[in-house]
C-alpha atoms as one frame of an Amber mdcrd trajectory, in Angstrom:
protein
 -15.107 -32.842 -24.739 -16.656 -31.958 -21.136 -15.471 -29.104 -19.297 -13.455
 -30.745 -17.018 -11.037 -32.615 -19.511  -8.079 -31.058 -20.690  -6.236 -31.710
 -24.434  -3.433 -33.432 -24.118   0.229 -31.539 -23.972  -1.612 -28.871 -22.226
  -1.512 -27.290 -18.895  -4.385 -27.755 -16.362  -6.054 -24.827 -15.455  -6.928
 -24.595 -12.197 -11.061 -24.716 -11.462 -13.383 -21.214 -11.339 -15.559 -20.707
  -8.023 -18.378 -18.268  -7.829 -19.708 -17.234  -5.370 -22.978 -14.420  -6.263
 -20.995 -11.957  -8.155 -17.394 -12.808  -7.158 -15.544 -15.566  -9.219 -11.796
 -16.531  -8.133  -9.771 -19.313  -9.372  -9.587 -21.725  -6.558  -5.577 -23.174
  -6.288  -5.323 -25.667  -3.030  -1.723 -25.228  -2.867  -1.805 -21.669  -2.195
  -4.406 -22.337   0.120  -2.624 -24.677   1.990   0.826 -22.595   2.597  -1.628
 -19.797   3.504  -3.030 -21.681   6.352   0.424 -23.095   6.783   1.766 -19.801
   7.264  -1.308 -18.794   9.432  -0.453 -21.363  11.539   3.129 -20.638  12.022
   2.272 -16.945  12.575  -0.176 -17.888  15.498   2.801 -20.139  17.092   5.161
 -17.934  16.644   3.142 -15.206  18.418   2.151 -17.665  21.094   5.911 -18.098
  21.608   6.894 -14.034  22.090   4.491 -13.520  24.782   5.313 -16.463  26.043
   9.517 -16.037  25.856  11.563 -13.886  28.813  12.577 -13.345  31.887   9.710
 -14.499  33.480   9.237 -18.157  31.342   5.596 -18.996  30.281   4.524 -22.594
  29.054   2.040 -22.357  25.776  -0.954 -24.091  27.826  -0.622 -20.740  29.905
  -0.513 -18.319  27.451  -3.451 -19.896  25.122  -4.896 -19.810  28.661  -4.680
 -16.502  29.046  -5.267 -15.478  25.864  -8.898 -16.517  26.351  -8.952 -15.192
  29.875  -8.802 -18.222  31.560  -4.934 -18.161  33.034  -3.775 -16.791  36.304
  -3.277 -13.133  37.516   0.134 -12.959  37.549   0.602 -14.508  33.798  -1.622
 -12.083  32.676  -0.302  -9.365  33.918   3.212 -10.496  32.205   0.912 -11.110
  29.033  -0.999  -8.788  28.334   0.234  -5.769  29.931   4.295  -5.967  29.106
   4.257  -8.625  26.016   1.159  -8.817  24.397   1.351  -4.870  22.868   4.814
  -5.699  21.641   3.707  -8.774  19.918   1.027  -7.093  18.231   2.650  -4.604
  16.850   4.990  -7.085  15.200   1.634  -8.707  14.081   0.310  -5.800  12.831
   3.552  -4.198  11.173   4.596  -7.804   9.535   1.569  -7.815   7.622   1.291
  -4.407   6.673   4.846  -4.315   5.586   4.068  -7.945   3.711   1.256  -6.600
   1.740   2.852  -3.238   0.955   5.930  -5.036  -0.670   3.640  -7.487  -2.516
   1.428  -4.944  -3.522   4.405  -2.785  -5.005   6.297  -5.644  -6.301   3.535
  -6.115  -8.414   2.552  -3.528  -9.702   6.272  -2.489 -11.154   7.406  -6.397
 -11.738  10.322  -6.126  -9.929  11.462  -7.767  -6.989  13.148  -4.990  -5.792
  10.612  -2.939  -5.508   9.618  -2.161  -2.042   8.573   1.091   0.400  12.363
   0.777   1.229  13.491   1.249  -1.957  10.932   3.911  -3.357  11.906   6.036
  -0.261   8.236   5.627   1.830   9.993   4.266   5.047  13.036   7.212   4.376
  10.100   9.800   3.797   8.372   8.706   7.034  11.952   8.902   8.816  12.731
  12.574   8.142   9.418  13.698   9.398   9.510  11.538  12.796  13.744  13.061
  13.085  12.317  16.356  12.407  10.009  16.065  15.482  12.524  14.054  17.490
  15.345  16.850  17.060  13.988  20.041  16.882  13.728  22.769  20.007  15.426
  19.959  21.825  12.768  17.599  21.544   9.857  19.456  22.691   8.392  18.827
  19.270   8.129  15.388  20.258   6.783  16.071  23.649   3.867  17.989  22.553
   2.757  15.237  20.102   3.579  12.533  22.105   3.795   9.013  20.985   0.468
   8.368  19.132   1.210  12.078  17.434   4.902  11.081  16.379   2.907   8.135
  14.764   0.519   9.708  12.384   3.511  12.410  11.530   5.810   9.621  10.027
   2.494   8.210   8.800   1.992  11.524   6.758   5.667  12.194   6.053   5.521
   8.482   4.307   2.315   9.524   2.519   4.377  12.133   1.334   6.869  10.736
  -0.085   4.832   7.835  -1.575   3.023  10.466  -3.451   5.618  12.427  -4.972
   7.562   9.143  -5.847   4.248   8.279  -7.553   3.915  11.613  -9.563   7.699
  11.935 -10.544   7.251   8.403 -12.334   4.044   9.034 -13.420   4.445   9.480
 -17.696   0.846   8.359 -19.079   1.105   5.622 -16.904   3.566   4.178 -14.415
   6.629   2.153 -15.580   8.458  -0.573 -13.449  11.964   0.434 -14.107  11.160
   4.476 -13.504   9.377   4.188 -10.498  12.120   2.076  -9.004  14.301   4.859
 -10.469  12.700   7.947  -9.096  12.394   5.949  -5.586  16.277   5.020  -5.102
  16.517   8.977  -6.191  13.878   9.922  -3.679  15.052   7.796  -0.720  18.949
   9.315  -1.347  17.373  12.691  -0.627  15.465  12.019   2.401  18.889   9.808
   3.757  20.512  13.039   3.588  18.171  15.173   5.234  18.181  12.630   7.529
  21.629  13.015   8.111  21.651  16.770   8.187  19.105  16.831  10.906  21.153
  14.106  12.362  24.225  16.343  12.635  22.660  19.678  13.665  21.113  18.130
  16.973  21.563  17.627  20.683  23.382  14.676  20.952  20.689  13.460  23.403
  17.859  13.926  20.772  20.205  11.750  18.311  20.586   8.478  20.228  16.699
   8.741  20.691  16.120   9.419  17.232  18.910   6.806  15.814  17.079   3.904
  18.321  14.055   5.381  16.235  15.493   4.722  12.838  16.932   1.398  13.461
  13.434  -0.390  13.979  12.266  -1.659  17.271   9.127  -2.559  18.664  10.352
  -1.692  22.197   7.958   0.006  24.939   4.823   0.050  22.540   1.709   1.414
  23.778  -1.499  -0.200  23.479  -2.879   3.575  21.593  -0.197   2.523  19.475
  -1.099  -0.673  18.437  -4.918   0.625  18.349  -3.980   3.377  16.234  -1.855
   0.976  13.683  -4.063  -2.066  13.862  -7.543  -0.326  12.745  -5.454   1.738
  10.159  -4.399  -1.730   8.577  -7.859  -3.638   8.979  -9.373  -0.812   6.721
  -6.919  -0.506   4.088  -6.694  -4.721   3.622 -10.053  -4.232   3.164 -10.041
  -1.775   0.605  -7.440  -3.795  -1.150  -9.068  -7.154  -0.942 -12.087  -5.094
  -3.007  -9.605  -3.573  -5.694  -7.615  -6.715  -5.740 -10.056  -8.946  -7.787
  -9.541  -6.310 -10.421  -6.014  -6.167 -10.254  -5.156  -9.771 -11.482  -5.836
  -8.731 -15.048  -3.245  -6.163 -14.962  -0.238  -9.308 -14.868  -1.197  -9.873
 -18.774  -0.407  -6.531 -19.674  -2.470  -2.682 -20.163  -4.033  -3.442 -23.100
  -5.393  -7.132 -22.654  -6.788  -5.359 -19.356  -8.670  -2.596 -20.834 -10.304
  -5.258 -23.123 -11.809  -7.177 -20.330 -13.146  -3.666 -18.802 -10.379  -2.823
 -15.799 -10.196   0.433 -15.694  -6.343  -0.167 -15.221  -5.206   3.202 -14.247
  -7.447   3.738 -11.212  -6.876   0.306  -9.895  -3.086   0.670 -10.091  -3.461
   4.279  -8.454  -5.299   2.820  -5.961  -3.386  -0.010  -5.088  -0.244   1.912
  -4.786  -1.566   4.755  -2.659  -2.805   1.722  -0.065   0.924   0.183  -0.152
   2.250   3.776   0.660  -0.156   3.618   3.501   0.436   0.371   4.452   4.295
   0.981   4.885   3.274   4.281   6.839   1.421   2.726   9.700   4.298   0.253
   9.983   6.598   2.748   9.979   4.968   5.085  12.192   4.191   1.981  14.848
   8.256   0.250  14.836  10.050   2.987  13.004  11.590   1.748   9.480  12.089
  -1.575   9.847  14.566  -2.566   6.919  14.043  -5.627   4.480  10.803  -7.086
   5.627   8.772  -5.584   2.907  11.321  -6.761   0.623  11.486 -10.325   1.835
   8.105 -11.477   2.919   6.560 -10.945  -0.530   9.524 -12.846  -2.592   9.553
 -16.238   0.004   5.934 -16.122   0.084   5.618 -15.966  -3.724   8.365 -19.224
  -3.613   6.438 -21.162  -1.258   2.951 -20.830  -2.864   4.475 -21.644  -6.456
   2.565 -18.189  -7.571   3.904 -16.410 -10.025   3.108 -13.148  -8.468   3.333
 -11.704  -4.863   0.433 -13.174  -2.942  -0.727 -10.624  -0.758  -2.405 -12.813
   2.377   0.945 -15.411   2.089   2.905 -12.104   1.936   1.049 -10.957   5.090
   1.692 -13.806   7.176   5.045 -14.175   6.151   5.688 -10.760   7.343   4.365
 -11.370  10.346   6.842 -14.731  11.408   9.688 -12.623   9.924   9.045  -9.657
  12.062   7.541 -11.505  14.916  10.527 -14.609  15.014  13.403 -11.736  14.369
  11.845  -9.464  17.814  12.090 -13.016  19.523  15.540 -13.488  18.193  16.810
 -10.130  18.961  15.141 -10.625  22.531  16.184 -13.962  23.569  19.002 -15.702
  21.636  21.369 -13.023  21.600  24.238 -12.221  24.293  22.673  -8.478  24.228
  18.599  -7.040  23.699  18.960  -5.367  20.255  16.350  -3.449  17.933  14.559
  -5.757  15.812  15.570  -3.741  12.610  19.210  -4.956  12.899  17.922  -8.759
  12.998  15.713  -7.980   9.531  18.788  -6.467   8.106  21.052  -9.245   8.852
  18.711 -11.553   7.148  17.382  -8.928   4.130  20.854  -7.725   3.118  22.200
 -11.134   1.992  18.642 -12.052   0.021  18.978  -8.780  -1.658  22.413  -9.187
  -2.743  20.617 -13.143  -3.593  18.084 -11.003  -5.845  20.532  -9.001  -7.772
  23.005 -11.591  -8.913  20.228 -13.750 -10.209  18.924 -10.840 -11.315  22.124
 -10.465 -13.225  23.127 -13.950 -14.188  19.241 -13.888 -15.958  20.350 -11.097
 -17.926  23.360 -12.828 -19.316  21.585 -15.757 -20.607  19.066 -13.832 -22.057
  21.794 -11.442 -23.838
């Protein structure tokens, strides 16, 4: 029998490239929603900065885009639109690749940096600076300063999330557990800090919480875009040895993953991940839980794929900030678009979460 033929009454399996040292399994269908999805991300961006007030045809703003459009366009573009847009860009996929990423590694679909308490840890820090002395905390970091606090304050919770579960390795069901557990506690410091404050440092620091990409700064965007190039590329290098791990610890070991260290790894860039986004819109609800489970659907995959996860991260967050701009009778955060669309899909995930349950018992 040659190596391309395949016994009959069993599955294809899809062909091997290699390329040097790197092999992947190459699947055209998953290629093809990725660029699929690329393609919708670009058009939906080109739509945002093109979408407002001040109307902008998509000849224009391609136009611009490449520096070729007219002074006053760009001045709409790429001074008042364009750092909005790419912070949806850049939070959509960062928030898409932390859910996939976490997802995975506790095979469960509701695992996400919502869930595990990354975006609440993140929140308390960034409320803590908001509220205290009356906001002067706030003033002395200043934007990009508020930003890599709720990045650490994330960090921080990702990590002691991770070590709480940890019990000679990391189980699905008890890191989801120890996440709701931590996210309840930094809700209600949340709250506390909430209620102790000026009432002026509240409605800033509740328009915080919500989710909005609202008056970002291009040192925003800088900060939160290179933060998210490196770690995608640090897990596009661990991610290669990940794929083993989906048959189980012990059939991954025998084909010489160290299993432990990858997984370690691959969490600590998710927790990351959901930081920057966090620290560049504020905790944007549902996205991370979302993006990876329709992106999984429409590549037929039966894990998370991280660059479909990306990119459908990006539309979500990207088409909800146009939504929440444009086709409502009133300008809301962006955050209260992602939860009207992630609250029914995660009430979707639970009760076919339960209904598998009864036919299996």
């Amino acid at each position: 029998m040659s190596g391309t033929e395949v016994e009959p009454g069993k599955p294809s399996v899809p062909p091997g490239v290699r390329l040097g040292p790197l092999s992947f399994v190459w699947r055209p269908w998953v290629m093809g929603v990725t660029l699929l999805l690329a393609a919708a991300t670009f058009l939906v961006f080109c739509l945002s900065i093109g979408t407002g007030d001040f109307q902008i045809g998509l000849p224009q703003v391609m136009a611009t885009v490449v520096g070729r459009g007219e002074q006053a366009d760009e001045f709409v573009i790429m001074d008042l639109r364009m750092p909005r847009a790419l912070a949806g860009l850049v939070v959509g996929i960062a928030l898409g690749v932390s859910g996939a990423i976490t997802q995975s590694v506790a095979r469960n679909p509701l695992a996400s940096p919502d869930v595990l308490g990354i975006t609440g840890g993140a929140g308390v820090v960034a409320v803590f600076l908001v509220t205290t002395s009356g906001g002067a905390a706030m003033a002395v970091t200043s934007s990009v300063g508020l930003s890599v606090a709720a990045l650490a304050g994330g960090l921080g919770a990702g990590l002691l999330v991770y070590f709480l579960a940890w019990r000679r390795g990391i189980d699905g069901f008890r890191l989801i557990l120890i996440g709701i557990s931590v996210s309840a506690v930094t809700q209600a410091l949340t709250t506390w800090l909430l209620v102790r404050a000026d009432i002026r440092d509240v409605a800033k620091a509740q328009a915080w919480l919500v989710g909005s990409l609202e008056d970002r700064s291009w040192d925003e965007v800088g900060v939160a875009g290179w933060s998210t190039v490196a770690l995608l590329a640090v897990v596009t290098c661990v991610a290669f040895q990940f794929k083993p791990l989906h048959f189980g610890d012990e059939i991954a070991a025998g084909l010489g993953v160290r299993f432990t260290r990858v997984r370690a790894v691959l969490l600590l860039c998710a927790v990351l991940l959901a930081g920057v986004a966090v620290s560049a819109a504020g905790p944007v609800p549902f996205v991370a839980l979302v993006a990876p489970q329709v992106a999984m659907r429409l590549a037929r995959h039966p894990t998370p794929p991280l660059a479909a996860s990306g990119l459908v991260g990006a539309v979500l967050l990207i088409g909800s900030d146009l939504v929440a701009r444009v086709a409502l009778p009133m300008t809301l955060p962006v955050g209260v678009v992602t939860a009207a669309i992630g609250g029914p899909f995660l009430v979707y995930l639970l009760v076919r979460a339960n209904l598998r349950s009864m036919y299996k018992g």
